[in-house]
NUMISE-670625 format. One record per residue (C-alpha): residue in three letters; y, x, z. Coordinates in steps of 0.001 Angstrom, whole numbers, plus 500000, padded with zeros to 6 digits. Layout:
% residues N
ALAYXZ ...
***
This chain:
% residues 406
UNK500000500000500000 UNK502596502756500543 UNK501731504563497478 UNK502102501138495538 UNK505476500506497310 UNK506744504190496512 UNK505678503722493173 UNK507603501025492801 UNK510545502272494460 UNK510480505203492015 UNK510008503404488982 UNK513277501531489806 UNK515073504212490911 UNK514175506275487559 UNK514587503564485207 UNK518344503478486554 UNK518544507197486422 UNK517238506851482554 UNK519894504449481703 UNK522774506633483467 UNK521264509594481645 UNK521495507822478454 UNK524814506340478679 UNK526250510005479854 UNK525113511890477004 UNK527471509504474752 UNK530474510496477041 UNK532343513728477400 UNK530240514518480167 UNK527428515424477621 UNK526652519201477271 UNK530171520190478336 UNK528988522832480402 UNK526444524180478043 UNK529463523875475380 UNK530958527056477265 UNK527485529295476749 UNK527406527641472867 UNK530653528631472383 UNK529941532314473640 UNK527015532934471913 UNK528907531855468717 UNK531581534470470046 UNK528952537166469892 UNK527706536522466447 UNK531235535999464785 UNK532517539389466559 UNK534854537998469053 UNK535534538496472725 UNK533703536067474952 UNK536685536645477799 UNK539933534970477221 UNK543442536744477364 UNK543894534969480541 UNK540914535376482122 UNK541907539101481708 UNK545716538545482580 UNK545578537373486479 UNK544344534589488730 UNK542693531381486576 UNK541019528640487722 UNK537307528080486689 UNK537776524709485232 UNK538197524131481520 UNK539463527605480918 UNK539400529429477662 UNK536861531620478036 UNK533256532869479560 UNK532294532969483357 UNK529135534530482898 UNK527723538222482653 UNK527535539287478985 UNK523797539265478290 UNK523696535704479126 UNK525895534944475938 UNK523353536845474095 UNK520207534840475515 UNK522078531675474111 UNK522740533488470493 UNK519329531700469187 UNK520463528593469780 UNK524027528951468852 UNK522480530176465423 UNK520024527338464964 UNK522116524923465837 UNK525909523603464036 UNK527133522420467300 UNK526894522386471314 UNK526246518669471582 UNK523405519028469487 UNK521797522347470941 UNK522076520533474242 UNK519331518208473936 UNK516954521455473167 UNK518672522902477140 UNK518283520014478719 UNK514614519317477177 UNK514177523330478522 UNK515882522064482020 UNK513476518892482496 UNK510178521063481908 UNK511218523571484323 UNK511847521121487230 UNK508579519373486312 UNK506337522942486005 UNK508511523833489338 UNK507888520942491623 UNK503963521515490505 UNK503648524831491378 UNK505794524317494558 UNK503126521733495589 UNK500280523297494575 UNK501002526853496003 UNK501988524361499541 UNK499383522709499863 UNK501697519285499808 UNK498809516983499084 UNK496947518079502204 UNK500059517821504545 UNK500628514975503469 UNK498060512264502322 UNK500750510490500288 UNK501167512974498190 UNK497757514032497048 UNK496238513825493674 UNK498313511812491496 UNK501273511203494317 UNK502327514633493294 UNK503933513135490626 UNK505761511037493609 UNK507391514711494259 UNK508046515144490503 UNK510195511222490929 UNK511942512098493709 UNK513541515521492123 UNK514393513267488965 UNK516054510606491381 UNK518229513651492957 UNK521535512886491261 UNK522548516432490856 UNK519611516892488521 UNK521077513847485988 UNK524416515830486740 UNK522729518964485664 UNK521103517913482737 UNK523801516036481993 UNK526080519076481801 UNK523882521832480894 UNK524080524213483605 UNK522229527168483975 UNK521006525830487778 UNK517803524291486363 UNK516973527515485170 UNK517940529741488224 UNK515379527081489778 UNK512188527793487549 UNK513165531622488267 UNK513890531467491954 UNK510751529368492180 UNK508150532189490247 UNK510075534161492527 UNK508699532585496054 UNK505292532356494448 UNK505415536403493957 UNK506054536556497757 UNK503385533662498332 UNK501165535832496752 UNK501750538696498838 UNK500597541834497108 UNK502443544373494848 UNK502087542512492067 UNK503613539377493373 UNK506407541578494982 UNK507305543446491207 UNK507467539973490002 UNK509778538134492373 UNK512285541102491661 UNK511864540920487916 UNK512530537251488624 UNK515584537354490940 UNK516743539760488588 UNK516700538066485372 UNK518712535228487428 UNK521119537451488473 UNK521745538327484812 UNK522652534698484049 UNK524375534111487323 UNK525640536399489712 UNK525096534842493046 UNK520999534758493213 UNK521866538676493376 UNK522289537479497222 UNK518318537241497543 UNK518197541296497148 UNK519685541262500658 UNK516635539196501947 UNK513571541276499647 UNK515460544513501531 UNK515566542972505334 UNK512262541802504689 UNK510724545044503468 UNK509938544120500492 UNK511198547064498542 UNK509010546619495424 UNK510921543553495011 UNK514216544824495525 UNK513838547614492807 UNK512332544758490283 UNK515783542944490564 UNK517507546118489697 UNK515026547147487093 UNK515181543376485590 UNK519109542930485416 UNK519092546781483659 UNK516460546229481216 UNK518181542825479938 UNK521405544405479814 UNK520131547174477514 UNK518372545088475450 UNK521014542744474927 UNK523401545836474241 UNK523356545738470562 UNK524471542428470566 UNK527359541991473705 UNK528566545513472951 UNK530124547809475851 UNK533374546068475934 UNK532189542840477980 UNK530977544678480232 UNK533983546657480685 UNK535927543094480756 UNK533340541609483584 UNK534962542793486485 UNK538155541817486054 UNK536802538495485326 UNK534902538337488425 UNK538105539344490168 UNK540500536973489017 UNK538979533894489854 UNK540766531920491505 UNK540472528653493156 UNK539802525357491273 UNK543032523528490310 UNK541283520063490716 UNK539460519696493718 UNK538023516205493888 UNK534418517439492804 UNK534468520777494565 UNK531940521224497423 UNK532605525101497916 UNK532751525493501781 UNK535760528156500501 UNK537602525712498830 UNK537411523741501638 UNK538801526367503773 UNK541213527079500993 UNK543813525487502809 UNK544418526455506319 UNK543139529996505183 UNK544240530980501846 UNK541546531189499194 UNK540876535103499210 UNK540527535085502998 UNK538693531747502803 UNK536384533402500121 UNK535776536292502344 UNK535103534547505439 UNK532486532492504065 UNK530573535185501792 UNK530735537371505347 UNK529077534750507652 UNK526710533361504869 UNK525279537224504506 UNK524955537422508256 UNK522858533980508162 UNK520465535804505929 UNK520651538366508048 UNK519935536706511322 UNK517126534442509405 UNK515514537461507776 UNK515192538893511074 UNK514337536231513794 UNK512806533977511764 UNK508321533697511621 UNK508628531162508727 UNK508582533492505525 UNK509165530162503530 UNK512093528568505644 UNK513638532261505280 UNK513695532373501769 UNK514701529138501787 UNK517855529798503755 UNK518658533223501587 UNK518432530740498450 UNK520796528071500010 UNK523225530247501336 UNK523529531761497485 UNK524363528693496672 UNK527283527695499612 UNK529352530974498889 UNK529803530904495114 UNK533825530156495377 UNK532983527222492621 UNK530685525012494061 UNK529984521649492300 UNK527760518388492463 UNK525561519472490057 UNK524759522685491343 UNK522931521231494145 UNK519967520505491363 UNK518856524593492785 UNK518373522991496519 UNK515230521260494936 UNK513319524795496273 UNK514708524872499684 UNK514135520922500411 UNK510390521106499152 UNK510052525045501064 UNK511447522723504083 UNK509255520096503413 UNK506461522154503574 UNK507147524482506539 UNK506070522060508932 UNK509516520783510438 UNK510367516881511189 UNK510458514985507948 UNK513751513685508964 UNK515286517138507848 UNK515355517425504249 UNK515239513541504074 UNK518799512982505546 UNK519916516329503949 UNK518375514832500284 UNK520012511422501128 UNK523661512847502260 UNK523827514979498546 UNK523406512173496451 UNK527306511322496345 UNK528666510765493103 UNK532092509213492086 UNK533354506033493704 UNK536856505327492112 UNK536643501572493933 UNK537247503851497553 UNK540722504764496210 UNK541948507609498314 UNK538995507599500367 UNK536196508339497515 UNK536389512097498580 UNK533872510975501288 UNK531384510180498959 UNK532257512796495926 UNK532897515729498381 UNK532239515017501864 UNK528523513795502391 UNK527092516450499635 UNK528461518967501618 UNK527389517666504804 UNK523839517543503024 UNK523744520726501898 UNK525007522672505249 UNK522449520113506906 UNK519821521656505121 UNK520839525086505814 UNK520737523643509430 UNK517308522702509528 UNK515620526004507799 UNK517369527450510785 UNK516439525177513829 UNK514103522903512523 UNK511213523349514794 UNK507502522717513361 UNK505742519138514421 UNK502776519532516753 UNK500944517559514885 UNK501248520091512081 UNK499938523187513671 UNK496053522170512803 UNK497104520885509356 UNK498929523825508568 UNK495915526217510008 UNK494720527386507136 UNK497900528494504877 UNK499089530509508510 UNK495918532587508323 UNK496568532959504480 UNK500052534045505276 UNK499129536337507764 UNK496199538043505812 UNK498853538216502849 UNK501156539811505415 UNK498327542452506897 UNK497717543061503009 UNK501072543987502080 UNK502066546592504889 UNK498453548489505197 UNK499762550652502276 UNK502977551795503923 UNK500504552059507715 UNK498077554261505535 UNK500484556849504853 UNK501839556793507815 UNK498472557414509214 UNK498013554329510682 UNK494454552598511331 UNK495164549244509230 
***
């Protein structure tokens, strides 16, 4: 009966998620983001510089702006695309039908490598796809695929990253770098997770990310050219706080204005790394720690929107998993669905800004405190042991040459 009523519930829920989805992609709104990485790639093949004059010239704001926020060799991943196809609007639908198999193969690895199905009898055998539902339902996945962001992406690579650690060898280590790495090439801020694979001791990892973000930039050479890269920092430097706030959910931008932006910017980036920090440290769950190194990527980038909250799909299902009250990621997935609500006048930054923010620092709040059920200790017996002989597998090398008995 409360599979049938889930299914139910899900069925309605998507079928009014399909019509949004196919209303939006008439409307501005449809591959505007992805427009941006198009138009880049485009840039690249016609000769041109993918940085605007202003971008270049001082402080800009990172909304509508002439010009490329990304690393160069991102431009030149699009360049396929941008040759195949006449136009962004088309070439979306071939991103977004890239972003919707990612999430998909994502949430079924995520539940297989958890174990989901045996936490939780609801979600065994074909409820998985009840997992699969609920990440459609999240609104800033329509947002995202919507758009075209890059976050859907960051979360298939962020997600073959945990499964490297979950594997817990050297071979699972070199290929969570290589991952992390790759998705620091498209966006800078899952660079944060280094600081996590090197407090964790996982130094295989950390020289993957490295090795990963040089290789791509060498191979992509030929086609971005030295002077992007020479252009980058300055980029990086002069961004400046968004003009138009009403969608912004940065914790900076809300600090903006008692602090200033570039203190404000600071201040945040400084106490998210010591979160990572503290949870790298103190914290047994090697899942809920990840977790928190992922979200906290995501609350310090200085332009924080909706949409990019599609990425917290890994941390709610890691949270999920790790054996903490359901009540956790539930609110926290409940408070991010916001969305515009024009009819609230003045008061629609509740909905737009305040709850998804709320959500997302609640999650951050329970992969922090959330303590595990008692009820889950027995049901979770069997993946500790597995994490602790993955654990015992991992440091024997370094205990061997220290002449250690493993």
């Amino acid at each position: 009966m409360q599979i049938a009523a889930l299914a139910v519930v899900a069925a309605l829920v998507l079928a009014f998620r399909a019509v949004q989805f196919a209303l939006l992609t008439r409307e501005i709104q449809w591959g505007y983001d992805f427009s941006f990485y198009w138009t880049a790639a485009r840039r690249l093949l016609d000769g041109k510089s993918i940085y605007s004059a202003a971008q270049l010239a001082g402080p800009y704001a990172p909304q509508g702006q002439d010009g490329f926020l990304y690393p160069p060799p991102f431009a030149a991943i699009v360049t396929p695309l941008a040759s195949f196809f006449p136009d962004a609007r088309s070439a979306a639908w071939a991103w977004t039908a890239l972003g919707a198999s990612i999430l998909i193969a994502s949430v079924l690895a995520l539940w297989r490598s958890e174990r989901l199905g045996d936490r939780f009898p609801i979600l065994a055998g074909r409820g998985r796809w009840l997992l699969v539902a609920a990440a459609f339902a999240f609104p800033p996945v329509i947002g995202e695929l919507v758009l075209g962001n890059v976050h859907l992406v960051l979360l298939g690579l962020l997600t073959f990253a945990w499964l490297g650690i979950r594997r817990g060898d050297a071979r699972g280590e070199w290929a969570a770098g290589l991952a992390v790495g790759t998705a620091t090439v498209i966006k800078v801020f899952p660079g944060v997770v280094l600081l996590w694979f090197l407090l964790t001791r996982r130094y295989r990892a950390a020289a993957g990310v490295a090795i990963a973000f040089a290789a791509i930039s060498v191979v992509t050479l030929p086609i971005t050219g030295i002077e992007p890269w020479l252009q980058y920092p300055t980029v990086l430097a002069n961004l400046s706080a968004p003009a138009d706030t009403r969608d912004t959910l940065a914790p900076t931008v809300w600090l903006a204005d008692s602090f200033g932006f570039s203190l404000a910017r600071a201040l945040v980036t400084g106490a998210g790394l010591l979160i990572i920090v503290w949870s790298a440290v103190r914290q047994r769950s090697i899942a809920r720690s990840f977790a928190v190194a992922v979200t906290v990527s995501v609350l310090i980038a200085p332009a924080l929107y909706h949409h990019y909250l599609a990425l917290l799909v890994l941390p709610l299902v890691l949270q999920l998993a790790s054996g903490v009250s359901i009540w956790w990621p539930a609110v926290a997935y409940l408070l991010m669905w916001g969305g515009e609500q024009t009819a609230l006048g003045d008061a629609s930054w509740l909905i737009n800004r305040g709850l998804p923010t709320a959500g997302a620092l609640l999650l951050l709040v329970g992969l922090l405190s959330g303590r595990e059920r008692l009820g889950h200790v027995e049901h979770g017996k069997q993946r500790e042991q597995d994490a602790e002989r993955t654990e015992r597998r991992r440091l024997e090398p370094g205990r061997a040459a220290a002449g250690e008995d493993p």
